[in-house]
C-alpha positions in Angstrom: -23.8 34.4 -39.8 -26.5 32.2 -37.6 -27.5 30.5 -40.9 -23.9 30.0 -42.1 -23.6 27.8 -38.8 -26.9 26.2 -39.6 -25.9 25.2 -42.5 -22.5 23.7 -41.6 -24.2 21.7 -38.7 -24.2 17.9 -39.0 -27.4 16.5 -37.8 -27.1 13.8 -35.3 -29.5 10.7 -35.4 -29.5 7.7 -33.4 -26.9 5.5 -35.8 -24.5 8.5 -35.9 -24.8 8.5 -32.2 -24.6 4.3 -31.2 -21.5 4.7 -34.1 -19.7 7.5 -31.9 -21.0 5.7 -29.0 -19.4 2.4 -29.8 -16.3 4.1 -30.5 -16.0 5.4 -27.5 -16.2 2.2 -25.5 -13.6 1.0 -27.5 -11.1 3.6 -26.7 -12.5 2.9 -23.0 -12.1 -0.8 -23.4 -8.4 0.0 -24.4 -7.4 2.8 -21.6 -9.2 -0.3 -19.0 -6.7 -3.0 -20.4 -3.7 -0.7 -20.5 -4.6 0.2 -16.9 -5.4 -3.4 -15.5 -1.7 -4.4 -17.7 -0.4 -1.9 -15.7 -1.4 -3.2 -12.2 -0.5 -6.5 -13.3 3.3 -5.4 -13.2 2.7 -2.9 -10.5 1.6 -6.1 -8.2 4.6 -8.7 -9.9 6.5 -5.7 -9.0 5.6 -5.7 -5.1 5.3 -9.0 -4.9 9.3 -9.2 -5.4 10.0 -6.7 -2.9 7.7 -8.3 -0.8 10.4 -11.5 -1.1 13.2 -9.0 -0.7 11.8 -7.7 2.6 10.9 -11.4 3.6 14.5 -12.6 3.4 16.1 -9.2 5.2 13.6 -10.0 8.0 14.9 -13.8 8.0 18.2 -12.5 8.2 18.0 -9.7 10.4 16.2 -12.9 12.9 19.6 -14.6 12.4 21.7 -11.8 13.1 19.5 -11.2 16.2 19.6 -15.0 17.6 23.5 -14.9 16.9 23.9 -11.7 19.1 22.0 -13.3 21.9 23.9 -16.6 22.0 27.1 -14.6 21.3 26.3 -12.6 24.6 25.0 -15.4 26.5 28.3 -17.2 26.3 30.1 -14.3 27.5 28.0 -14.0 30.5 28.3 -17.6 31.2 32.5 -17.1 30.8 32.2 -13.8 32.8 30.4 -15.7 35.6 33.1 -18.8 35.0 35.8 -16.7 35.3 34.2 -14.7 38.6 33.7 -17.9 40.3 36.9 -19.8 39.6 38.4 -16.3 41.0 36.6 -16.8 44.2 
């Protein structure tokens, strides 16, 4: 049985090995582009929500400054109307 194995045994030297070697940093080569592709969109990809969450905080500033000047004049015609009632 041992000597069955033996005998189906490939032996290994140094070309097989660089050979299978090389191979292997191919496949690496082509897992490292699909990854960097990847973060390539992943980063165009935040970059537009990024944008997105620039323009609601420019809005939500708007909003903000219009509440204040919208309850500013009301004061100002609360305290108008208080005085000319005085």
């Amino acid at each position: 049985m041992v000597a069955d194995r033996e005998e189906e045994m490939v032996e290994w030297d140094d070309g097989r090995l660089d050979e299978r070697f090389r191979q292997i940093d191919q496949r690496f080569d082509g897992v490292d582009r699909r990854i960097d592709e990847g973060f390539a969109r992943m980063d165009a990809g935040f970059r537009e929500v990024n944008g997105r969450f620039d323009s609601l905080q420019r809005t939500l500033i708007q909003i903000g400054f219009g509440f204040g000047a919208a309850l500013l004049a009301l004061i100002a015609a609360l305290i108008g109307t208080i005085a000319t009632q005085l």
